[in-house]
N, C-alpha and C positions, 0 to 999 in steps of 0.2 A: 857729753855728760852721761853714765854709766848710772844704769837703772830707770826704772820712772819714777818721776816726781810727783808729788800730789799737791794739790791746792785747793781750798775751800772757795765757794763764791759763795757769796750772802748779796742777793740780791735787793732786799731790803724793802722800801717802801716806790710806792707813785711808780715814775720813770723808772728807777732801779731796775725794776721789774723788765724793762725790757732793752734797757741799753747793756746791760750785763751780759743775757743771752745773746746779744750781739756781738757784745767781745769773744765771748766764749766760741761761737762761731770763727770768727777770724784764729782762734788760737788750734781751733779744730784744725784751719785749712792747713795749718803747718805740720813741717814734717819733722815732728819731737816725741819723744817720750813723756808727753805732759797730762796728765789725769785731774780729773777735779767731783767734786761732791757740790750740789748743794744744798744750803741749809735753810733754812724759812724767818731766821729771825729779821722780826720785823712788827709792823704794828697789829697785824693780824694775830699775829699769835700774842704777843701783848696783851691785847681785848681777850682772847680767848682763855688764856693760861695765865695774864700776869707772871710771863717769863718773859725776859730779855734774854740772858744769857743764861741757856741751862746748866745745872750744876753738872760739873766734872767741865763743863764746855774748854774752858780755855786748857786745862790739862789736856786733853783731846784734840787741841787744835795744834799745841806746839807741840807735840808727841806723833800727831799722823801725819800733820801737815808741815810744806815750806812757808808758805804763801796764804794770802786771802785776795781775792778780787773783790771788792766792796763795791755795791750801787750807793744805795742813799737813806737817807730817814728822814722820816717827814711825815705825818699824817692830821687833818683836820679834827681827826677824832679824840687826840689827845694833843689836845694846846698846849699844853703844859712840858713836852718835850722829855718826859720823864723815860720815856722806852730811849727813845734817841741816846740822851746820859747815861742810860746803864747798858745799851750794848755798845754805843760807836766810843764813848769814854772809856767803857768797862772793857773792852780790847785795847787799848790804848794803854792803858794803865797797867790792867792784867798782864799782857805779853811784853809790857815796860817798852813801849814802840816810844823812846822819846827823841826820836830825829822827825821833824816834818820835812822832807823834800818839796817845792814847788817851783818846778820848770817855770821861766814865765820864757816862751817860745816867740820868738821877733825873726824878721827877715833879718838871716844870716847874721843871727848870734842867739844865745840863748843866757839869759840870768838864773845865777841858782840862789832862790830865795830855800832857807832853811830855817824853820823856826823849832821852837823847844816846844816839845810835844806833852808834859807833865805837870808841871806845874806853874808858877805865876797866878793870875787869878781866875784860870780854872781849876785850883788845885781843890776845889772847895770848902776852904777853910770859911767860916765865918756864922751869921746869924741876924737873926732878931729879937728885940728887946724893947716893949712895948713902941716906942713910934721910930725906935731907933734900928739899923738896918745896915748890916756891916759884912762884904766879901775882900779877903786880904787876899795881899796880893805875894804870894809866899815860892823865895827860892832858896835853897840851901846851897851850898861852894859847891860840894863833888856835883848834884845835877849840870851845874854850871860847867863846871871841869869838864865833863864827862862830852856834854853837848858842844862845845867850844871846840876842842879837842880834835872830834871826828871832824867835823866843819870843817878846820882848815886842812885836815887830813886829805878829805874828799876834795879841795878845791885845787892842793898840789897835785892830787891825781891828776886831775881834768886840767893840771895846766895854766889854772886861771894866776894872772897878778894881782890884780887889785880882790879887796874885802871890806865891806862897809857894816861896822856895827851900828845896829837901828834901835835906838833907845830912850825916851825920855826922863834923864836922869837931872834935868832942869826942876823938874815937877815931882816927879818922883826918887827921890837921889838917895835912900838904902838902897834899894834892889838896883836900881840906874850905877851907883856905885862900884855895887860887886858884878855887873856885867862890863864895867868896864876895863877893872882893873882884873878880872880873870883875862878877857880878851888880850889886853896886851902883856900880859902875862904869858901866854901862850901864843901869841904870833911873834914874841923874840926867839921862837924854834926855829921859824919858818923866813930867813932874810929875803928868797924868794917872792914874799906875799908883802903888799905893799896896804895898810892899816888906814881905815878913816872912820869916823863916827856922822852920824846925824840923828839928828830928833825924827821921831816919827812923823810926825805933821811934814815936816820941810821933806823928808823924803818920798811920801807918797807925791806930792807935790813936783817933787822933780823927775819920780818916775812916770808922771804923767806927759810932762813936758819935756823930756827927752832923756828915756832909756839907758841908753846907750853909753850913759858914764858909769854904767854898774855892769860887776860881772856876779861878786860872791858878795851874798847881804846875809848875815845871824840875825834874827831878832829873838824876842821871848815870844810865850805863848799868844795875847791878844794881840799885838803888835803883829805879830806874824799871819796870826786870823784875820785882821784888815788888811793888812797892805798885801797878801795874796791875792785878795779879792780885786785889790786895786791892780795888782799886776794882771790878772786875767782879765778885767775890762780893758787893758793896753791892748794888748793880747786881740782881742774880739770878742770877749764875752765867756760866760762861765762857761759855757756847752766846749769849749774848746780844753780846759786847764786840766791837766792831771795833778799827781800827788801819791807820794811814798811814805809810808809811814815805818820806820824801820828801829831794828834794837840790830847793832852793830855784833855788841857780843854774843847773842845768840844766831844772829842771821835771820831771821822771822823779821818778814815783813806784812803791810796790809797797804793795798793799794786801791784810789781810790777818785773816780770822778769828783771834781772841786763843786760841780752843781748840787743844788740838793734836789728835790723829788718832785718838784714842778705839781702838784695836783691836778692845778689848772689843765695841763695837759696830760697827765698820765690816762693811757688807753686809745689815746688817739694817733698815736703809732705818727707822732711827728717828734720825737726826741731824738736828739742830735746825738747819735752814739760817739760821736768826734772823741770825747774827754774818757769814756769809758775805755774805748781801743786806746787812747794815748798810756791810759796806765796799764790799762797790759801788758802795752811795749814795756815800761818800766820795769812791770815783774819779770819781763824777759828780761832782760838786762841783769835786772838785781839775782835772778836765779842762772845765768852763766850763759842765755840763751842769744848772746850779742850780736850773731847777724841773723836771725829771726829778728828780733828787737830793732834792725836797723832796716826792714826791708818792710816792718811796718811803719816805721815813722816814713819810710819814703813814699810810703802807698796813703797817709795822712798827707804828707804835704801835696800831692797831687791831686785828693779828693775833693770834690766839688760841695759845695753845702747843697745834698739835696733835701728833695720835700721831706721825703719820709725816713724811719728807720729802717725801713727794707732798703729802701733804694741807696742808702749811703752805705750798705752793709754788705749788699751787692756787690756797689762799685769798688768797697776794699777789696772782696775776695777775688774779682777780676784781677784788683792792681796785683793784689800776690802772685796770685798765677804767672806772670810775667817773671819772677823773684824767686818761681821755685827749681 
């Protein structure tokens, strides 16, 4: 790849703070033209500034930057999650990142969960009205289109047959509706890819009890926020799960450990950089860097859970060395 590329890391809040600098390290040992800046949003400056994202921010980010490496958000000090909303939604929205990628990683296969990253019912539509209390659950066709579209795009790339739309449209049947008749709307392209539906409930359920009948899953936005979480506890736990957050048409993506920022432990230099490097690898991938990107996940599958974050960050930069 001609030139250097650059990349934001916002290491964010708790853990953030230090499984970030540990990816960045592993991306250091590599031998790439790869540059990065960091930025400080997060709850500290929050408290300090009442800035989440400074203005011009996001103009600045898709203008200098390819990429973001993201840690996490999360802080005691504000319960109310309000910083969290306006920088990890407010990039999201902002740079219109409306693909979620989530690897869910198994012995010798891997599931591509994809959920729709914009709207549904984080779109924030709604209110209150003396004791009455109402958040809609809101998608329009082209969002729909647009997310569906890439989805199976990306699942012919990689090959995959089977695709399972994940939906409660029993319960919920407008939006249930138009996801489903976009879906099969758009996999009569694809004779290749072989179409199935479930409820959400029945499919967390069965991704529990046995994986292995899924390759390619669409959900919408909350559906996809749980049943990720449910694939990373298949998985082994949050500390393990990456996550790509991508706008296809622009190419800008934000990548990003599935845990959040642990309190409880942040400082105690025992955070599992596992999930951090996994989405590194990602960004390598997604920005062209594919045997970089593969000689890290080989140096994840060999790694040991150890105690600390030195010691796992260590053992990566050992395993590359082997790889360079």
């Amino acid at each position: 790849m001609a030139g250097s590329v650059k990349i934001a890391a916002i290491p964010g809040d708790g853990i953030g703070a230090e499984v970030i600098p540990a990816a960045l390290r592993v991306l250091d040992a590599l031998p790439l033209d790869l540059t990065w800046d960091v930025f400080d949003w997060g709850a500290d400056r929050w408290l300090a500034d009442g800035v989440g994202i400074p203005d011009g921010g996001l103009e600045m980010l898709s203008r200098q930057y390819r990429a973001i490496l993201f840690g996490a958000i999360g802080d005691p000090r504000i319960p109310d999650m309000a910083h969290g909303r306006a920088i990890l939604l407010g990039l999201r929205r902002g740079l219109d990142l409306y693909v979620n990628h989530r690897p869910i990683v198994l012995p010798g296969a891997t599931i591509d969960l994809y959920r729709e990253n914009t709207q549904g019912l984080y779109a924030g539509v709604g209110g209150t009205t003396g004791e009455t209390t109402i958040d809609v659950c809101l998608y329009t066709r082209p969002v729909v289109e647009r997310f569906v579209r890439y989805c199976l795009r990306d699942l012919r790339r990689k090959g995959r047959r089977t695709v399972t739309l994940v939906h409660k449209a029993n319960a919920v049947p407008n939006t249930g509706a138009l996801w489903q008749e976009v879906f099969h709307t758009e996999l009569s392209v694809y004779p290749d890819l072989v179409g199935t539906e479930e409820y959400v409930d029945a499919f967390c359920y069965h991704l529990v009890r046995d994986a292995s009948r899924y390759e390619g899953v669409l959900t919408e936005n909350l559906f996809g926020d749980i049943a990720g979480d449910v694939g990373a506890a298949v998985m082994g736990g949050l500390g393990l799960a990456a996550s790509a957050n991508l706008c296809p048409e622009t190419g800008f993506g934000l990548f990003e450990p599935v845990h959040g920022s642990a309190p409880d432990i942040a400082g105690t230099g025992t955070a599992n950089p596992h999930a951090a490097i996994a989405s590194a690898a990602m960004l390598l991938e997604h920005l062209g860097y594919g045997t970089a990107a593969s000689a890290v996940q080989a140096c994840l599958r060999e790694a040991r859970f150890e105690a600390t974050t030195e010691d796992f960050t260590v053992a990566m930069l050992e395993g590359l060395s082997r790889y360079a």
